[in-house]
MILOKE-517986 format. One record per residue (C-alpha): residue in three letters; x, z, y. Coordinates in pm, whole numbers, plus 50000, padded with zeros to 5 digits. Layout:
N
alaXZY/...
END
This chain:
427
unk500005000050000/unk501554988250313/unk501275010450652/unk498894988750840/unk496834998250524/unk497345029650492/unk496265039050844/unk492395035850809/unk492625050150455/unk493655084350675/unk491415083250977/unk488345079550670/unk489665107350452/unk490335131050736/unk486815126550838/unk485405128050506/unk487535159750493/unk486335176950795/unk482875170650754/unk483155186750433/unk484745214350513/unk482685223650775/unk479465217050506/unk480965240750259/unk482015266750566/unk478375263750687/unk477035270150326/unk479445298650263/unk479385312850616/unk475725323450527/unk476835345950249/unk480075359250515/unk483135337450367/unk485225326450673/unk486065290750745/unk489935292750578/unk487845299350211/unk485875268150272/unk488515245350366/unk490075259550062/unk487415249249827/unk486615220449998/unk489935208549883/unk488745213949506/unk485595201049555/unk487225162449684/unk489775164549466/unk489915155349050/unk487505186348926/unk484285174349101/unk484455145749317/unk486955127849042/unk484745137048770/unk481545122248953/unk482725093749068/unk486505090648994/unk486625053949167/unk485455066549528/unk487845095249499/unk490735070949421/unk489785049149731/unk489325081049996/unk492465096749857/unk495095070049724/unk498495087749588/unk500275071049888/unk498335092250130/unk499035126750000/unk502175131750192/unk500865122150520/unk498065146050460/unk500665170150339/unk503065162750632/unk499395164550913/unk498555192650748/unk501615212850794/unk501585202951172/unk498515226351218/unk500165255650967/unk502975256451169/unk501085257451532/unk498465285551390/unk501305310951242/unk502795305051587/unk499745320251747/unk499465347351485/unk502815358151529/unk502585355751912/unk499265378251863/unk500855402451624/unk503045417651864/unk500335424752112/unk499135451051901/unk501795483851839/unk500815503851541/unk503035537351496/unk504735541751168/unk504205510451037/unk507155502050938/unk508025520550597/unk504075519750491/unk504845483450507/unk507675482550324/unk506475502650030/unk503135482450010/unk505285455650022/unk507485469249720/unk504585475749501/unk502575443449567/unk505895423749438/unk506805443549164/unk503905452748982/unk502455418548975/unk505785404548855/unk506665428648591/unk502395427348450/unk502535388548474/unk505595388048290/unk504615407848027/unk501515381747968/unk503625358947933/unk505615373647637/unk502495389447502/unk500865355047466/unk504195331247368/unk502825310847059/unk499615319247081/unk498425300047404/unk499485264247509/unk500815272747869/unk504575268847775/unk506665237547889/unk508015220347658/unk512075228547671/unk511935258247920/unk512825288747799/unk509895317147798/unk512145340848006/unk511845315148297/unk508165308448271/unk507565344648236/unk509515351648542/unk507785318848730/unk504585333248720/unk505185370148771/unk506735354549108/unk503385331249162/unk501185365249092/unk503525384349362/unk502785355749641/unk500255367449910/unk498495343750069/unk500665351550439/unk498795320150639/unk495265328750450/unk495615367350532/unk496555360050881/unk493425336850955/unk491015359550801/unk492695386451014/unk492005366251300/unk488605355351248/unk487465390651173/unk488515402851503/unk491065424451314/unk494655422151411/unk495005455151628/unk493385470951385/unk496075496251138/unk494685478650815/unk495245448650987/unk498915446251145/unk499715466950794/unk498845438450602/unk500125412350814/unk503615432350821/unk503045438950413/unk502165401850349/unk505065387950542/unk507945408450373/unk505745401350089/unk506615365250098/unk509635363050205/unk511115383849895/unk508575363049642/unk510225330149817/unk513735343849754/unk512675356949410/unk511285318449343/unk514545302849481/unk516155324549216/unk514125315748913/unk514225282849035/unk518035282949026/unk518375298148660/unk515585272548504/unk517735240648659/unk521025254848588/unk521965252448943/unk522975284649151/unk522895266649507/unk519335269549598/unk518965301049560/unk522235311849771/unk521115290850032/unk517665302750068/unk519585341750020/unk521865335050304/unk520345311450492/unk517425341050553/unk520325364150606/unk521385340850919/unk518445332651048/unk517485369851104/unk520515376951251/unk520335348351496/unk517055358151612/unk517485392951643/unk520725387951878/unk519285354552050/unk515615349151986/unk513915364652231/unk516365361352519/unk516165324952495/unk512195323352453/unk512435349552771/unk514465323852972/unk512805294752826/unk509375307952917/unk510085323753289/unk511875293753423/unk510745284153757/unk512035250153746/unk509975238753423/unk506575225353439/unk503685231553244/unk503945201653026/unk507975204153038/unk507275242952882/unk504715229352648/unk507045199252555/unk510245225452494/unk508325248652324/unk507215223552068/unk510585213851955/unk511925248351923/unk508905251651687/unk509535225851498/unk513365229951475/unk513085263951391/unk510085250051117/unk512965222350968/unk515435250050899/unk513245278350731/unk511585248050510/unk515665230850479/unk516455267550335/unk513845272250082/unk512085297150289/unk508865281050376/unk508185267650761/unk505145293350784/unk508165320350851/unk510195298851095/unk506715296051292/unk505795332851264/unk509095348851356/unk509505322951639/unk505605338851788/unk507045372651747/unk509425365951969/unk507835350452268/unk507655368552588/unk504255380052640/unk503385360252982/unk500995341653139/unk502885312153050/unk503345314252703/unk499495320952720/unk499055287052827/unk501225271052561/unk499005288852310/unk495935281452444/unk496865244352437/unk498575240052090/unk496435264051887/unk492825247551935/unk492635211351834/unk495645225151594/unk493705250951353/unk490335225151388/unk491055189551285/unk495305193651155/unk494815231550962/unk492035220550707/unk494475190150571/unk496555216950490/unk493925236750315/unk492265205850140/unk495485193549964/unk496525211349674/unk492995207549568/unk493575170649566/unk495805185749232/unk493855207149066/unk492165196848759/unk489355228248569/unk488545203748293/unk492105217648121/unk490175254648130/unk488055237847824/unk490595254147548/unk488965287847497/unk492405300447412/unk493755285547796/unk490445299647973/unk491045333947830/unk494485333847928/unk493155320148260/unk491065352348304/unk493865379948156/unk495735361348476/unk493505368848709/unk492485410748549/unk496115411648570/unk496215395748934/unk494095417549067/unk495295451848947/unk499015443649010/unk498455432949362/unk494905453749490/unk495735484349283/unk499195484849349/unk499155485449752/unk495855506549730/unk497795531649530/unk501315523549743/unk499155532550109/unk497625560549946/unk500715578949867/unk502315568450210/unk499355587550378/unk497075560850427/unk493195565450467/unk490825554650233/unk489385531150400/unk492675514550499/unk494325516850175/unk491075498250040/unk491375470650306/unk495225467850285/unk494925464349885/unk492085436049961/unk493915416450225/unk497535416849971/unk494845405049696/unk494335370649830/unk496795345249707/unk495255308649851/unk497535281449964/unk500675298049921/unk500375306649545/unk499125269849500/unk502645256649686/unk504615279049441/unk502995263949182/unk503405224749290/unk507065231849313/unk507045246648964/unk505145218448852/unk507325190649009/unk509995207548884/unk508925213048554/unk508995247248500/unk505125251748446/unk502545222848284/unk499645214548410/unk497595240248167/unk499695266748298/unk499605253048645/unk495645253348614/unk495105288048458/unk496785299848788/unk495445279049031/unk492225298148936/unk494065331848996/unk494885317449363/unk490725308549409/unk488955343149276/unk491455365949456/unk490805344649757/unk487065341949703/unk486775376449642/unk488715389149985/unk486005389250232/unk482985401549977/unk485235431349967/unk485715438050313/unk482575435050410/unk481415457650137/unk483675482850221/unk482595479050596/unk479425486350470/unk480055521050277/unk481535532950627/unk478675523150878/unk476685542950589/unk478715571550616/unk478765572450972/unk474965571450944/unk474285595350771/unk473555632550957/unk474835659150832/unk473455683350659/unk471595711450830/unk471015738750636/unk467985761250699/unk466215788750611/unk462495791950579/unk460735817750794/unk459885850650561/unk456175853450468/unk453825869050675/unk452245901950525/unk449005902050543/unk448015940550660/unk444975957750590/
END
């Protein structure tokens, strides 16, 4: 397909793809699932399980093979620009002590997963076809304990957002949690990555490329956004154009080092001067950003996702032990983790719900383990379910927890009282 035809092919699919993502988000908005989920399924719902199944020859017109990177590469233009708000918006909001909460929810939502995923793994070699053929079960094991450990960082942040939560303290904790979440699951990936192809480099790059880039924007990042932002001389548009590239470069070398351009973006927010200025910048990238380029991101690993493989009772039972196990190494593990850091309740609850949802980011991990042959496409299927019900199920539970507290709050307390002694009749 040449490029003169490949041009219409994307100006039809992205509108088939926006109008159905904002179908599904109007259908699911009326039982409270935010618009990320929707985009999310719409994604499935174009793609190879439904659309392909129904009529496999319209689905191979809207969404040719040639057009997946440039849906891929739109996609990420919009990822990039949104985590660049979030991070921006993070830093607005100072919670005390968050710091070694975060950490240790972050310790227990990576290990727990990782060492119960693991164990499925071994538990079920033989018995299930989810194996690769020539990999050894150590590596697959260790693959998907990682892909159970991933938090769904630009899912989390957006559903965050949308809920009006990010000054909240279950909010910034998981937004802190899920980024130092990610960034050791990334490193852990680069690692397993590295052993299964023999090859050591990767994962030293990603390792010390992380190293540097956290160094260089500690000691420089937010004097030069500072200068960058407060110069007289620069124009609106100049700003906005300058601002842009840093993005971007900054983008190229977290992606370049196998750390994922989400990061890059995130970091680079957290670091901008809180102005008037950089308010404008925001206010112009984020908008037509997170509407038309953001949902190309969500709608494209469903283009790859195929349920008819679930059809081996064997596979969909291993399918569902993925997601028990899912969802009591990653909930119950940062419940438990905020708990015992002195957490209430309520925001141990929400923490453990927010570090639940995998989404996009466990489905990346699990193209790149795909393309690279660590995982086949049983495997690969059994765990892009994982990535939907922990997503699915994210916002139910909030609410429902929001619920049980408005009820509490409700409810008077308890007078007690005593009833007046009997009068005594006299005679």
């Amino acid at each position: 397909m040449s490029t003169v035809d490949l041009a219409p092919r994307f100006f039809i699919a992205v509108a088939v793809i926006l109008l159905c993502c904002r179908t599904v988000a109007w259908l699911l908005g009326r039982v409270g699932q935010p618009a990320v989920v929707s985009e999310m399924l719409a994604g499935v719902l174009l793609g190879p399980s439904l659309l392909g199944l129904l009529a496999p020859t319209a689905q191979r017109a809207l969404f040719p093979e040639q057009l997946h990177p440039v849906l891929y590469v739109v996609g990420q233009i919009g990822l990039v620009m949104f985590m660049f708000q979030v991070g921006y918006a993070f830093t607005t909001h100072r919670v005390a002590d968050l710091a070694g909460t975060a950490g240790a929810v972050s310790a227990a939502g990576v290990l727990a997963p990782l060492a119960l995923g693991a164990l499925l793994v071994f538990a079920t070699a033989g018995r299930v076809p989810v194996l690769a053929d020539g990999v050894p079960t150590g590596v697959t094991a260790a693959f998907v304990g990682v892909t159970l450990a991933v938090t769904a960082f630009p899912m989390l942040a957006r559903i965050v957002t949308e809920r009006g939560q990010a000054g909240t303290r279950h909010g910034s904790l998981a937004l802190a949690s899920g980024a130092i979440d990610d960034v050791v699951a990334w490193i852990l990936l680069a690692v397993v990555l590295a052993v299964a192809t023999g090859r050591p480099g990767p994962a030293l790059v990603t390792v010390g490329g992380a190293v540097l880039f956290g160094l260089l924007l500690w000691q420089f990042g937010a004097r030069t956004a500072a200068a960058l932002m407060r110069d007289g001389r620069l124009g609106d548009q100049s700003r906005l154009l300058a601002v842009v590239t840093l993005l971007f470069a900054v983008a190229w070398y977290t992606d370049e080092i196998g750390l994922y351009a989400v990061f890059g973006a995130f970091a680079l927010g957290a670091v901008m001067p809180h102005d008037p200025r950089t308010d404008r910048v925001v206010e112009t990238l984020v908008p037509v950003c997170q509407t038309v380029f953001l949902p190309l991101f969500f709608t494209y690993s469903g283009l790859h996702t195929e349920f008819g493989l679930l059809g081996d009772p064997s596979v969909l039972l291993f399918a569902l032990a993925c997601v028990a196990v899912a969802i009591l190494g990653k909930f119950g593990s940062c419940w438990l983790a905020a708990r015992l850091r002195g957490e209430p309740s309520g925001v141990a609850l929400r923490v453990g719900a927010l570090m639940n949802a995998r989404g996009l980011m466990q489905l990346i991990a699990l193209n790149i383990g795909l393309s690279t042959g660590v995982v086949n496409s049983t495997m690969f299927t059994a765990l892009v379910l994982v990535a939907l019900v922990t997503t699915l199920m994210t916002t139910p539970l909030l609410s429902w927890f929001e619920r049980v507290d408005r009820r509490r709050r409700a409810e008077p307390a308890a007078v007690l009282t005593v009833d007046p002694p009997a009068e005594v009749p006299r005679n």
